[in-house]
C-alpha positions as a printed Julia matrix, in Angstrom:
79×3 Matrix{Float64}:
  0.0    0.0     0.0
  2.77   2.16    0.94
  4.46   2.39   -2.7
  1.28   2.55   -4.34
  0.9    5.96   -2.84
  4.5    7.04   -3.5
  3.82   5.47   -6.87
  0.81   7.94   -6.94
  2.63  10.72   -5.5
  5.63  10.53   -7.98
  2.7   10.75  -10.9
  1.19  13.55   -9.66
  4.53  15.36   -9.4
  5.62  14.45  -12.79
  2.36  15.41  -14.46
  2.54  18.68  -12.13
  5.99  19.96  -13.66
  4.86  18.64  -17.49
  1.82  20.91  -17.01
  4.38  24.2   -15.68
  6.5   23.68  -18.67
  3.41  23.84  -20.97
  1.9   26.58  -19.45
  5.65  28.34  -19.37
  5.79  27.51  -23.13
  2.49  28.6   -23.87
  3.03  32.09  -21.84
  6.26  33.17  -23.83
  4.62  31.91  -27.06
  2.0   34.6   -26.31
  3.86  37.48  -25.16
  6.88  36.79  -27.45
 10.11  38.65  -26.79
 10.08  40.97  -23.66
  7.96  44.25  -24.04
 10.18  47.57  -25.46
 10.99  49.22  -28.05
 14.74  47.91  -28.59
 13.56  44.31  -28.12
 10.46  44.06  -29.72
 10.32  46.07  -33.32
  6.32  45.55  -33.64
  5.82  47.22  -30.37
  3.63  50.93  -31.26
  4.61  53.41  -28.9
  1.64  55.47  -28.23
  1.17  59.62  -27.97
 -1.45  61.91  -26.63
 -2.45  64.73  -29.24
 -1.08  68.24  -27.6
 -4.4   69.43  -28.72
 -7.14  67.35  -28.36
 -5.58  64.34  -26.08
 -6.17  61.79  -27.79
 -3.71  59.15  -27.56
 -2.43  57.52  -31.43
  0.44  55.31  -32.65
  3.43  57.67  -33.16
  3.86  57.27  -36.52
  0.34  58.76  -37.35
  1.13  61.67  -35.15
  2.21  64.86  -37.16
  4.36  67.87  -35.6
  3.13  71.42  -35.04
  5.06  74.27  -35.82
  6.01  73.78  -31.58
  7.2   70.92  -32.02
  4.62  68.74  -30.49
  2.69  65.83  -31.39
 -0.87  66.49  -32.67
 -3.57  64.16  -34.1
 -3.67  64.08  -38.31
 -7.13  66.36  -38.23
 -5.26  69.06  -36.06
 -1.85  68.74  -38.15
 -4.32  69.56  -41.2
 -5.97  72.11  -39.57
 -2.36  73.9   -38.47
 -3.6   73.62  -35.08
């Protein structure tokens, strides 16, 4: 009786680790290389529009004639 529960025991542990490794595999498949800029390409850095607030990807943004970031309706608009 005795090493039928270690038997059982020793299972459960085995099948307890598998499971972490999947679920550590399946958690970096997901988020992919750490967050940033530098290490992650893809990653949109987000801005607020000087004007209006509203926040866009960076690369929509325009610059006023302060030098600040504004939305594309209030870089048309000169604002």
């Amino acid at each position: 009786m005795k090493v039928f529960v270690l038997l059982i025991v020793v299972l459960l542990f085995v099948l307890w680790k598998k499971y972490q490794k999947q679920l550590k595999d399946h958690q970096r498949q997901d988020t992919g290389p750490s967050t940033g800029s530098a290490a992650n390409p893809q990653a949109r850095e987000l801005l607020p529009c000087s004007v209006c607030g509203v926040h866009a990807d960076k690369a929509s943004l325009g610059l006023n004639a302060q030098g600040q970031y504004v939305c594309a309706n209030h870089h048309q608009s000169g604002a």
